[in-house]
ROKEFI-286859 format. One line per 5 residues: number of its first residue (from 1); their letters; for each residue x, y, z of C-alpha. Coordinates in nm, 3 decimals. Example, Ala and Ser with C-alpha at 12.3 -4.5 7.8 and 13.67 -1.06 7.14 Angstrom:
1 = as = 1.230/-0.450/0.780  1.367/-0.106/0.714
! end
This chain:
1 = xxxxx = 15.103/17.896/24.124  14.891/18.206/24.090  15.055/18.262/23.740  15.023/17.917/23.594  14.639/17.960/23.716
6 = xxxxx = 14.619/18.280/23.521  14.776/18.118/23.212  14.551/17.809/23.231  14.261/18.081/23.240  14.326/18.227/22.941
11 = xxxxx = 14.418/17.901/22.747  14.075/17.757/22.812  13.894/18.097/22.665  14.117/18.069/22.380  13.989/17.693/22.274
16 = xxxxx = 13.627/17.831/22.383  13.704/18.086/22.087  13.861/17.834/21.892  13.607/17.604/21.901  13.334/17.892/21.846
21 = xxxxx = 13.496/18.012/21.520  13.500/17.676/21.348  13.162/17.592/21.444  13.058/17.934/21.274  13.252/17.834/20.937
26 = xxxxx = 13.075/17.546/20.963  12.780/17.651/20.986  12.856/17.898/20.689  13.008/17.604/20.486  12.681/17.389/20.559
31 = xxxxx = 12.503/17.717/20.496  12.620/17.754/20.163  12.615/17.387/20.074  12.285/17.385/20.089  12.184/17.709/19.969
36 = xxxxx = 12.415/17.608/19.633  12.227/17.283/19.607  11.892/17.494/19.645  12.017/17.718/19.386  12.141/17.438/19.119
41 = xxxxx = 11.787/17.295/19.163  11.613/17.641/19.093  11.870/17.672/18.844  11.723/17.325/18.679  11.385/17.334/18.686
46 = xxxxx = 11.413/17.733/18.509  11.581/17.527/18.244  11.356/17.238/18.233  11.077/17.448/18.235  11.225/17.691/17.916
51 = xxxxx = 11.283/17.334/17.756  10.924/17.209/17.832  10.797/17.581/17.687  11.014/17.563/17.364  10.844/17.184/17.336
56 = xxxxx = 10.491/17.358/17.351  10.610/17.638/17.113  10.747/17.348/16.832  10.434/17.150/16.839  10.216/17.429/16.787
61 = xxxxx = 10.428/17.522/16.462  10.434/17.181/16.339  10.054/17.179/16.403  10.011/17.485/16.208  10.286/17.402/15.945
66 = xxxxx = 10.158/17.070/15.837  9.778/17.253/15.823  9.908/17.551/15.616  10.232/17.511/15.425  10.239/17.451/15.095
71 = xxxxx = 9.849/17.433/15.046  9.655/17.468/14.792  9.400/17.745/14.870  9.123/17.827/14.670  8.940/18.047/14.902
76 = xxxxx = 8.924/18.368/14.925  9.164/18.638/15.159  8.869/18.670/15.426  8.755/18.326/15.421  9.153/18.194/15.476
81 = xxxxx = 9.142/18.515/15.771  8.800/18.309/15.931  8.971/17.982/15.872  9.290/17.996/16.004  9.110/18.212/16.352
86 = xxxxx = 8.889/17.922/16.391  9.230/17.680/16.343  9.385/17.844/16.612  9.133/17.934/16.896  9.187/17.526/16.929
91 = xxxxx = 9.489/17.539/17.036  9.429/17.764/17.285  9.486/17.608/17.684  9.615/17.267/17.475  9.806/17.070/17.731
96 = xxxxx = 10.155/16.943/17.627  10.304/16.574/17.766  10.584/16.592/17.997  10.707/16.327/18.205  10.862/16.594/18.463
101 = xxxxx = 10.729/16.583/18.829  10.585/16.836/18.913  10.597/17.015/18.572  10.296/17.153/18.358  10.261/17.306/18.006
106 = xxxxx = 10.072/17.434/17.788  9.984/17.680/17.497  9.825/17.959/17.648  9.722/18.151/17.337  9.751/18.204/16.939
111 = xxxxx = 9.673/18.542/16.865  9.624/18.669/16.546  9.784/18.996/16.523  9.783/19.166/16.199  9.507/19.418/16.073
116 = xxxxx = 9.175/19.293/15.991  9.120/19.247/15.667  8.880/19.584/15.520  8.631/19.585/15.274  8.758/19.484/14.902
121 = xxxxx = 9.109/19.448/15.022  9.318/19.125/14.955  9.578/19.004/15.236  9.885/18.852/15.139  10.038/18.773/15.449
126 = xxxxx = 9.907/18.664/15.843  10.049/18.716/16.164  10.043/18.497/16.461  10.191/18.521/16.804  10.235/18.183/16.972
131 = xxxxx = 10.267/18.153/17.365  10.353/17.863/17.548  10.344/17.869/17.975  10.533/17.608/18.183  10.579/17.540/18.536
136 = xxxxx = 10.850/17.299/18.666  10.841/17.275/19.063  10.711/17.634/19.094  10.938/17.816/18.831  10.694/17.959/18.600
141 = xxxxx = 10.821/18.068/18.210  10.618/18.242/17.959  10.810/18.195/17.593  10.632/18.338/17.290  10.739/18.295/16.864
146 = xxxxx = 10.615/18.474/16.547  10.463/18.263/16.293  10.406/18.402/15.904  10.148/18.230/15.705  10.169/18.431/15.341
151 = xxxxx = 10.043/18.372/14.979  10.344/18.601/14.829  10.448/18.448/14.500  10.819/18.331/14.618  11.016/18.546/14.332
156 = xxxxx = 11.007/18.859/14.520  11.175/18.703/14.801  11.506/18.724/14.572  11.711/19.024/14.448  11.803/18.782/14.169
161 = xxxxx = 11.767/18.474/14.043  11.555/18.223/13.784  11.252/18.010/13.850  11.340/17.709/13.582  11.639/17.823/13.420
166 = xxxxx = 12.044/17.920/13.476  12.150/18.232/13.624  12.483/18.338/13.392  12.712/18.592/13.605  12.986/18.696/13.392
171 = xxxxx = 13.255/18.944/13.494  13.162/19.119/13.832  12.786/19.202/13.899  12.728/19.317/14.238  12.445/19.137/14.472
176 = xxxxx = 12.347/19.233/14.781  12.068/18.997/14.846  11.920/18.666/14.802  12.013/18.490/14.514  11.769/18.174/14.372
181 = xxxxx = 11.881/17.917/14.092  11.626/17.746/13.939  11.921/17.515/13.755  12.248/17.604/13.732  12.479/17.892/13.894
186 = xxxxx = 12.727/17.946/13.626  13.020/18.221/13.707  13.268/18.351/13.526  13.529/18.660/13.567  13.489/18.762/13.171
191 = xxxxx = 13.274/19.026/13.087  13.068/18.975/12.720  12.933/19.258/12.529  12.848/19.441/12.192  13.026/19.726/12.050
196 = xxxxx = 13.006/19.853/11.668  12.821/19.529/11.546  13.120/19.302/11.738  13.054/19.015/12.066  13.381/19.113/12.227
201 = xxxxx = 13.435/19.048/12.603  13.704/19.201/12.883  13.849/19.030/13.196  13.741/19.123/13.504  13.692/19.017/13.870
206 = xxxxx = 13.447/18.688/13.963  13.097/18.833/14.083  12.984/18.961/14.394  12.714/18.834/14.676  12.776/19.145/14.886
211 = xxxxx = 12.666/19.204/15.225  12.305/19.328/15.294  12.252/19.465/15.700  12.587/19.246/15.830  12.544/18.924/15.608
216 = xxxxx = 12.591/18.803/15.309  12.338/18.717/15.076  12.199/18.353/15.023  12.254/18.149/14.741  11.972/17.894/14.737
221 = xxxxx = 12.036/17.606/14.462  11.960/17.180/14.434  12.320/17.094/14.495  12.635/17.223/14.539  12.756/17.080/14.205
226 = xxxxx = 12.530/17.285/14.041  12.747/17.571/14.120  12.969/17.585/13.806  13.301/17.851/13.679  13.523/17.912/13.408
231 = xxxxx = 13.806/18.148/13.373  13.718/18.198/12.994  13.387/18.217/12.768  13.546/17.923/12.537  13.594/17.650/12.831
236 = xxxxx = 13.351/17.412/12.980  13.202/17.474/13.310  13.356/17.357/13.613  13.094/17.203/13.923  13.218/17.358/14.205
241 = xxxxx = 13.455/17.063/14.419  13.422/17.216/14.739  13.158/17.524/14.885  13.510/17.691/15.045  13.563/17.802/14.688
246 = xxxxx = 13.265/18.017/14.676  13.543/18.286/14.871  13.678/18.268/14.535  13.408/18.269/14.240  13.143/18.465/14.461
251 = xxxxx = 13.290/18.648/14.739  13.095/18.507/14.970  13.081/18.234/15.244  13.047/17.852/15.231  12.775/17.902/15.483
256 = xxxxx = 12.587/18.082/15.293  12.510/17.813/15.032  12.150/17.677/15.112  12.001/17.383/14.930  11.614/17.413/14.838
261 = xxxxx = 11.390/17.178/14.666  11.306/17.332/14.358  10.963/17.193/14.360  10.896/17.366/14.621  10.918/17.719/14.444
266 = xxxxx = 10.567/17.879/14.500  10.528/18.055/14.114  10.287/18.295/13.942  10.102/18.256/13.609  10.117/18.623/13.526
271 = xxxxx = 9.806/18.583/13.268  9.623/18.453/13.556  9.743/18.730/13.809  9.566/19.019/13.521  9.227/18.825/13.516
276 = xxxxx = 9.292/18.844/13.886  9.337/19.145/13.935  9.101/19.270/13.663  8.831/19.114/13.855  8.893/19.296/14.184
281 = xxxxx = 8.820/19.567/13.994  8.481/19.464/14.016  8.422/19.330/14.372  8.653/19.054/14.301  8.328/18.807/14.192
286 = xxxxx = 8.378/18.473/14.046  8.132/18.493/13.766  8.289/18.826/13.580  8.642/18.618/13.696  8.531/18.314/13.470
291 = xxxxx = 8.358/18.527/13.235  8.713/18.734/13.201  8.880/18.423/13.138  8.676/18.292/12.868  8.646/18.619/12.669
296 = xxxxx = 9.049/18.655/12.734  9.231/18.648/12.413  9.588/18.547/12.436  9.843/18.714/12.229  9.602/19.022/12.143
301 = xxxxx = 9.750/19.378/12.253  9.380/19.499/12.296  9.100/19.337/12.469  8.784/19.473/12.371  8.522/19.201/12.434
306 = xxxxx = 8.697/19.100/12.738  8.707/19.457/12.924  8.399/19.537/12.771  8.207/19.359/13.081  8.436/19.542/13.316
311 = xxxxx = 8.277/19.860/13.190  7.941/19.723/13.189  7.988/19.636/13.572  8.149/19.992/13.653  7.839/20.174/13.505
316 = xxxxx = 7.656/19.969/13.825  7.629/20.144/14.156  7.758/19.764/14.374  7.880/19.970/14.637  7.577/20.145/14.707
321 = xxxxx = 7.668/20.529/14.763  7.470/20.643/14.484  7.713/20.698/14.205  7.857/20.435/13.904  8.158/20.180/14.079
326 = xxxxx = 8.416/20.299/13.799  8.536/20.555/13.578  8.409/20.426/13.292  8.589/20.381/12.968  8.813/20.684/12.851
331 = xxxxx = 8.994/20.763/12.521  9.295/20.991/12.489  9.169/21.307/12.278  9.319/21.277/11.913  9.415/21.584/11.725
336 = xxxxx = 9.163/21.622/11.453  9.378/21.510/11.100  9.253/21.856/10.894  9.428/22.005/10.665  9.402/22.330/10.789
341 = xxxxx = 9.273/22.331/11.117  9.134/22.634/11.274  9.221/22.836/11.622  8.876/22.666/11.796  9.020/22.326/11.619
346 = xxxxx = 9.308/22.339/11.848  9.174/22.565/12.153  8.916/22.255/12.151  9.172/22.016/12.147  9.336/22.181/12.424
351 = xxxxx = 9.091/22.168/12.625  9.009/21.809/12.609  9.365/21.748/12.684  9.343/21.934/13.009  9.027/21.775/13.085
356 = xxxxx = 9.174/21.439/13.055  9.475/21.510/13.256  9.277/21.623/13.515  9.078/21.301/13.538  9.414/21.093/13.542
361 = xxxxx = 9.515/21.329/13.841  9.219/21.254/14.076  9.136/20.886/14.018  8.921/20.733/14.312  8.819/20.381/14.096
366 = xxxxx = 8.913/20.197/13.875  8.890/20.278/13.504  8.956/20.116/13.152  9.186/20.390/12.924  9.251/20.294/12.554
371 = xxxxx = 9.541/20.280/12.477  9.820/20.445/12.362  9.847/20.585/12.660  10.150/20.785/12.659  10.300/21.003/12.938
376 = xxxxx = 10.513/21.270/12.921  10.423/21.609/12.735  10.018/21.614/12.784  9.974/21.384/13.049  10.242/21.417/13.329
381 = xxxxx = 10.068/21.228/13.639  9.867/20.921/13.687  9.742/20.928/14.053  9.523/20.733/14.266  9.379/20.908/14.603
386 = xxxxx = 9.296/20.541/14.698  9.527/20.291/14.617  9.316/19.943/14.754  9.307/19.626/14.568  9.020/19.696/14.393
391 = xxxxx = 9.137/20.022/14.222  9.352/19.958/13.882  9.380/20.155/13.529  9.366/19.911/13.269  9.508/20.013/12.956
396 = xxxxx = 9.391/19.855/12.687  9.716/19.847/12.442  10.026/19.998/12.504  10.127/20.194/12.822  10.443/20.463/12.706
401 = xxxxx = 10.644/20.697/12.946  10.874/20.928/12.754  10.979/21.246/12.978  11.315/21.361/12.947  11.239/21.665/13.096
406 = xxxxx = 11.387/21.772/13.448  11.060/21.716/13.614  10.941/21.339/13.674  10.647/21.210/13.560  10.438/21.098/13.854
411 = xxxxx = 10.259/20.729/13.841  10.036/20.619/14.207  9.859/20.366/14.113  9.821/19.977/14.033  9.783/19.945/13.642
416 = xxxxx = 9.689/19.665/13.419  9.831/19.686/13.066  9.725/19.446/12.790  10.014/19.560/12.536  10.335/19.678/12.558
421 = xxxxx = 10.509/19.900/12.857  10.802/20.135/12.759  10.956/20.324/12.991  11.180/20.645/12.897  11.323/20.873/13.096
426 = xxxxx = 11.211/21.020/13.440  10.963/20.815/13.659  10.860/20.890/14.017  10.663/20.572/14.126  10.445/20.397/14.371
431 = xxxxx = 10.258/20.098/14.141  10.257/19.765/14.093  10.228/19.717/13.681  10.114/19.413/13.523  10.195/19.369/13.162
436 = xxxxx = 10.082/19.125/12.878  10.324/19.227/12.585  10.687/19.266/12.582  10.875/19.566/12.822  11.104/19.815/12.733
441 = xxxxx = 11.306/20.036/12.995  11.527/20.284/12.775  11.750/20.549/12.963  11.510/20.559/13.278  11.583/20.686/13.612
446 = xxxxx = 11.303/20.538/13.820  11.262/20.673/14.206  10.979/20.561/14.462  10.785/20.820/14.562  10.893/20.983/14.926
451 = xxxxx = 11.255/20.748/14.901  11.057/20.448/15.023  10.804/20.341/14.723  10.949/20.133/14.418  10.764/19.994/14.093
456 = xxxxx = 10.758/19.583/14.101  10.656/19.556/13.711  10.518/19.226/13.635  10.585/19.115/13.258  10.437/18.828/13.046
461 = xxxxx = 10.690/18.932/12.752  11.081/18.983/12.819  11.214/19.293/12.970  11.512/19.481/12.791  11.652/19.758/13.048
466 = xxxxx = 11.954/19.939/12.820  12.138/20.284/12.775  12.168/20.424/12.488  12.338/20.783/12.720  12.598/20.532/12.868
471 = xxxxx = 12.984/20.585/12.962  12.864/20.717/13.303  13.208/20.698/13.507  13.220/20.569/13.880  13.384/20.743/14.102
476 = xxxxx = 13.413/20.645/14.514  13.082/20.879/14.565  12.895/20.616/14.377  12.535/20.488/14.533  12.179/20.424/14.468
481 = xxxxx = 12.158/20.826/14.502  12.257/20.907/14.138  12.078/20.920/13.842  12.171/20.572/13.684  11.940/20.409/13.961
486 = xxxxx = 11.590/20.184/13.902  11.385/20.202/14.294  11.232/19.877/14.097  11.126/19.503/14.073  11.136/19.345/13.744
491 = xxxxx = 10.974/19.009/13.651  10.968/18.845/13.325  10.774/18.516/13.190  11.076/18.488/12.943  11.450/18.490/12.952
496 = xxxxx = 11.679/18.790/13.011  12.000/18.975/12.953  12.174/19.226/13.110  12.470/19.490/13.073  12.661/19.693/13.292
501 = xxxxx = 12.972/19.732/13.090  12.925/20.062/12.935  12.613/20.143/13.082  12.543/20.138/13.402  12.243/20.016/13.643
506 = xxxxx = 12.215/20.047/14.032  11.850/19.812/14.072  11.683/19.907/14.431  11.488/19.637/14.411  11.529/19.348/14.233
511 = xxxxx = 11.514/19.137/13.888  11.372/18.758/13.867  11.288/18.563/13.511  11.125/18.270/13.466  11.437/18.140/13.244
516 = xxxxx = 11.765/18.196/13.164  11.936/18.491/13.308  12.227/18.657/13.198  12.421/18.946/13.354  12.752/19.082/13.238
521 = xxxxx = 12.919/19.374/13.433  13.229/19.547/13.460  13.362/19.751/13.763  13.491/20.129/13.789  13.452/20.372/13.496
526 = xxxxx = 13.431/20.268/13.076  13.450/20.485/12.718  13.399/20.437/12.411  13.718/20.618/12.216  13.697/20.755/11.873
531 = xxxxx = 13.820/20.522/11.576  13.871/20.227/11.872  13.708/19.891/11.784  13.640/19.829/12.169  13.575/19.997/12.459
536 = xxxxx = 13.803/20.166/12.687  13.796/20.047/13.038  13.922/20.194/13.352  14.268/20.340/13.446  14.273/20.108/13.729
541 = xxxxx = 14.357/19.714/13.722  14.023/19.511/13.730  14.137/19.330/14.031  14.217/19.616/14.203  13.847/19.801/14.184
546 = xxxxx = 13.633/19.735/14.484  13.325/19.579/14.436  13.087/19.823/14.532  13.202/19.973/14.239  13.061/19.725/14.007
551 = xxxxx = 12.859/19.891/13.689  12.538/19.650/13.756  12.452/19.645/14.134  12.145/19.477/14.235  12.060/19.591/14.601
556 = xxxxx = 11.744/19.396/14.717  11.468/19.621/14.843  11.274/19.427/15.163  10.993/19.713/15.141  10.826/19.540/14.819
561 = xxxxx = 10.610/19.347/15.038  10.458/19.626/15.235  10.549/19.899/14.966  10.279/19.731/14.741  10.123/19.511/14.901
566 = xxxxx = 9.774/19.606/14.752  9.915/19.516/14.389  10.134/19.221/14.390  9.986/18.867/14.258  9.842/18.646/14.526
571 = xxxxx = 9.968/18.262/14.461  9.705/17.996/14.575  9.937/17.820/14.784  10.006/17.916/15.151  10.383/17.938/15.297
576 = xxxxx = 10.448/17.951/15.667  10.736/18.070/15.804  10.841/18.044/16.147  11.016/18.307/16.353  11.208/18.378/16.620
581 = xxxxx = 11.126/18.322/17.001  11.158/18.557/17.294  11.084/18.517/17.666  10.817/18.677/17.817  10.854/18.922/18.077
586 = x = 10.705/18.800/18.419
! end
């Protein structure tokens, strides 16, 4: 009896236990039932309350977009800078509608966070920082976007392309960049070019839109069917029947293929961007701007009455610090014509020359120069201690570099040319050139000055970049590092065409005409061989080259906005772009 007594003992302490244990599990069940539910609540109102800031962050842009994009500004860069500060302090605190319980939002601020615009400087681009606060039931978020308002004339956004014309790619140019078609993309794999007085043309591979930091470039065009190809130069052109085939004809991705409204294209009037410019020269005032316009003369290389109130103005001390506001008016010294002329004759003539080059050195306004002005064995350096908006050489006639000498010829500065610009030879660079004539760029290597400088060259007549020393071969070593390369940004008012078959071009930069555009390039090494009617091409099967290897490789530059930023045309019509968003650390 004692036993069973003992036994019944320890049965009852083991239910006790039992029943112990399972109320603790469910107590940890009920425990974590309801901390889950508390969690999956938290865990909703941190998303509704991210959703309620990205609502405040989109209505702000819209606000701003619809105020800003695409208008027409007349004003001038500080008066746009006071505008849009004024626009903005509005929106400061401004609620934004949510039917949430217990949820709140609002925009907390619109900062303006680029530099303040100095004293005769022109801005081309604003800044903005956009932060929108929410609270939803106690969780707080702080979300915050970039927004770009800009007056950037839209062609520099593009390693290639044509405002209002076709963009012809035959054979295999190489793009690593943006590409804009103002009409029709046509693509081919043949290869045209001259030789001996002959149009002959060579298969190769269908172009390239390369890569540029881990993506291919864009194509930006109407339609999709206005992406055309051909096999031959004799056959019509076929509209591309489905974007997968740009794999094919451009290397690249269907994604890539973005549709634009032409008519949105924000353009430059490059006579209009000279008078511009020429007037910032002198304090950027309307009434020498209108009297600069009427006095212009269109098609003239030199402008004599029109600069002539330039110089008038720079004899004036505007600025107040007791000396003229420009150089004045210099001519080039000219080698007396004498028959004979005598040791002081040229010992006088030498020292002008010095003289002059000394003044080009150590420029610190801006200053009119007839022209010819010619660099290379005299004058070796053009070079501005101040490079701000208002400081520009104007050359009135034609501006010639011709240094094939080991050493570079040196231009830092913003010039204004009313003829003709030739470039030959070596060219270290940091300008923004703005031409009236035609431009010529003959057997030029052209490097920005410390690797990160470029020349954007701005041209109202067509631009002709050629080799005559051509047959350079490509080898696996090849990059924008050897001596075939152009740190540069061509524009032309007028069509263009282009070779890399024998010669050979790597562009840092980039090259946009108003028309037609016409590239034809090869890939891997060429040679011209004695007593052949053609050109020699490489070893290696076309197909089989790589692209990088291509003999015309544009490579976009993205430093030509802040590279020259001082120099480069300001449109009249604003573009806002809007960036990315980030959260806010709490």
């Amino acid at each position: 009896m004692r036993r069973l007594r003992e036994e019944g003992g320890s049965a009852f302490l083991m239910v006790i236990f039992m029943i112990l244990l399972f109320m603790m599990l469910g107590m940890a069940v009920l425990s974590a039932s309801i901390g889950g539910a508390h969690r999956t609540e938290k865990s909703e109102d941190n998303v509704q309350s991210l959703h309620l800031a990205e609502k405040a962050l989109n209505e702000a842009a819209a606000h701003i977009a619809a105020e800003y994009n695409g208008k027409e500004m007349a004003i001038r860069p500080a008066e746009l800078m006071a505008e849009l500060q004024d626009f903005v302090k509005a929106f400061n605190d401004r609620a934004v509608g949510t039917d949430l319980e217990g949820a709140s939002g609002l925009i907390e601020s619109i900062v303006y966070t680029g530099e303040d615009l100095q004293a005769d400087e022109q801005k081309l681009d604003y800044y903005l920082r956009v932060t929108a606060k929410t609270e939803v039931n106690g969780s707080v978020r702080r979300l915050s976007q970039e927004i770009v308002l800009d007056t950037f004339p839209d062609f520099l956004r593009y390693g290639l392309g044509s405002e209002e014309g076709d963009v012809i790619l035959n054979g295999s140019p190489y793009l690593a960049g943006n590409l804009y078609v103002g009409d029709e993309l046509k693509l081919s794999s043949m290869a045209g070019y001259r030789y001996l007085g002959q149009e002959l043309a060579v298969q190769s591979q269908f172009p390239y839109l390369a890569q540029q930091g881990g993506q291919y470039g864009e194509v930006y065009v109407s339609a999709v069917d206005r992406i055309k190809h051909r096999e031959d130069r004799v056959s019509i052109y076929v509209p591309l029947s489905d974007p997968a085939h740009i794999t094919r004809y451009l290397h690249s991705e269907p994604s890539r293929i973005k549709l634009k409204d032409n008519k949105k294209f924000v353009s430059i009037d490059v006579e209009q961007s000279f008078l511009d410019k020429a007037a910032l020269t002198a304090g950027d005032d309307q009434n020498v701007r209108n009297e600069l316009a009427s006095r212009y003369e269109g098609s003239m290389k030199k402008q004599d009455n029109m600069l002539s109130i330039l110089n008038e103005r720079f004899k004036e001390d505007g600025n107040g610090d007791g000396s003229p506001d420009g150089e004045g008016w210099l001519t080039p010294p000219v080698m007396p014509e004498l028959a004979e002329p005598t040791i002081e004759d040229e010992e006088r003539y030498a020292a002008e020359v010095r003289n002059f080059a000394a003044k080009l050195e150590s420029l610190a306004k801006p200053v009119i120069v007839e022209g010819p002005l010619k660099l290379g064995d005299d004058y070796k350096r053009i070079y501005y201690t101040d490079k701000s908006a208002g400081n520009w050489l104007i050359v009135n006639g034609d501006l010639i570099v011709e240094n094939y000498e080991d050493q570079f010829v040196t231009i830092r500065g913003n010039i204004l040319v009313t003829g003709d610009i030739i470039i030959k030879g070596k060219l270290a660079v940091d300008a923004t050139m703005i031409g009236l004539g035609k431009t010529e760029v003959v057997d030029a290597q052209i490097r920005g000055i410390g690797g990160k400088q470029l020349l954007v060259l701005i041209s109202k007549g067509p631009v002709d970049v050629y080799r005559y020393d051509a047959f350079q071969p490509i080898t696996e070593a090849y990059s924008r590092e050897d001596d075939y390369t152009l740190d540069a940004f061509f524009y032309t008012d007028a069509e263009a065409e282009l070779y890399g078959v024998g010669s050979t071009f790597w562009m840092n930069g980039g090259f946009f005409a108003r028309g037609d555009i016409t590239i034809n390039a090869v890939l891997g090494s060429t040679k011209a061989v004695e007593g052949e009617r053609s050109l020699q091409f490489d070893a290696r099967s076309q197909s089989a080259i790589p692209g990088e290897q291509s003999r015309f490789v544009i490579d976009y530059n993205q430093n030509v906005f802040t590279s020259q930023s001082t120099g480069l045309p300001r449109v009249k019509k604003v573009k806002v772009t809007i960036g990315r968003k980030w959260l806010e650390s709490q």
